[in-house]
C-alpha positions as CSV (number, residue, x, y, z in Angstrom):
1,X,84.2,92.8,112.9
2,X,84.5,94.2,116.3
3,X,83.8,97.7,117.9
4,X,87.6,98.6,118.0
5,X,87.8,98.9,114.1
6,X,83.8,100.1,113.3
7,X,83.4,103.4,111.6
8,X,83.0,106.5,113.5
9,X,79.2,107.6,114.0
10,X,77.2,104.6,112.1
11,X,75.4,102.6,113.6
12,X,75.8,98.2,114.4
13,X,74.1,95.6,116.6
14,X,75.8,94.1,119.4
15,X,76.3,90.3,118.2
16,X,78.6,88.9,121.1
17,X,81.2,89.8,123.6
18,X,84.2,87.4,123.4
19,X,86.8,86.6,126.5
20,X,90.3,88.0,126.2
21,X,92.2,84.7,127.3
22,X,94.5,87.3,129.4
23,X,91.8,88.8,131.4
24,X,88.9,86.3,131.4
25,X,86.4,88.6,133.3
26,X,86.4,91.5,131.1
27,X,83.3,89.7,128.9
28,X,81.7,89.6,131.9
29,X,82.4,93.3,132.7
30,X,81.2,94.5,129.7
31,X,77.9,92.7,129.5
32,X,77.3,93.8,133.0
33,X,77.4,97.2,132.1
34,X,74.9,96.8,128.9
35,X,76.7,95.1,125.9
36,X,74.2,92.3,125.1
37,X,73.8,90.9,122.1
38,X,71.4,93.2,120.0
39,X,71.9,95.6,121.8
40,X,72.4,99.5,119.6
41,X,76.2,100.4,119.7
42,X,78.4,103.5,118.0
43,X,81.4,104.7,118.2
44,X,81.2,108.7,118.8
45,X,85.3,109.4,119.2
46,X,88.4,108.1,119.4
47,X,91.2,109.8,121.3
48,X,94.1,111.3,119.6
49,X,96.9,110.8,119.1
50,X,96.1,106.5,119.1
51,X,92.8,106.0,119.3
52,X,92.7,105.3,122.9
53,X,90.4,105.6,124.8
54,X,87.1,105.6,122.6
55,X,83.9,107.0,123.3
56,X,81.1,104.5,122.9
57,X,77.4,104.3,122.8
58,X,75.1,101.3,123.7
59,X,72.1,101.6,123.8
60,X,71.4,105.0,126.4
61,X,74.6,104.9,128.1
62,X,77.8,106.7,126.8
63,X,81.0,104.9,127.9
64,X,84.9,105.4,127.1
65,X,86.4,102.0,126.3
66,X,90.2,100.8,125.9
67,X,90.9,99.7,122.1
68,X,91.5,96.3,123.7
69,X,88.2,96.2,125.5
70,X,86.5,97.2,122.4
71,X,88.1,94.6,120.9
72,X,86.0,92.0,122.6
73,X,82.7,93.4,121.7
74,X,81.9,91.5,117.9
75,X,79.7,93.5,116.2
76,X,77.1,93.1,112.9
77,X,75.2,95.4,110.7
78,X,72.3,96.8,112.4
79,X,69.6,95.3,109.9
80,X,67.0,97.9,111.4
81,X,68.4,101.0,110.4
């Protein structure tokens, strides 16, 4: 599953951001700015109407993400919760 479709307000584990053959360097973008595998992610809101932006949490930092940016963060349950 990835971030754009998880469930508002629950908590998942960063498992790997994947490259969006269209623009190549947003994996790298988003691991620079802290999604890392295992890493602590939510997402708090989504915009309406669309969904678009959302608001996102990794670990202490709060971030608003495009639904297709989302899309390349694969997430997994967080087995420490």
């Amino acid at each position: 599953m990835n971030l754009e479709n998880a469930p508002l307000a629950s908590a998942w584990r960063v498992k790997s951001v994947v490259a969006d053959p269209r623009h190549e360097e947003r994996a790298r973008q988003l691991e620079e700015i802290g999604f890392l595998p295992g890493e602590l992610v939510s997402v708090m809101t989504r915009a309406v109407p669309g969904g678009d932006p959302l608001v996102v949490r990794v670990g202490l930092s709060t971030f608003a993400l495009r639904r297709a940016e989302a899309r390349c963060i694969e997430i997994e349950a967080d087995q420490r919760a």
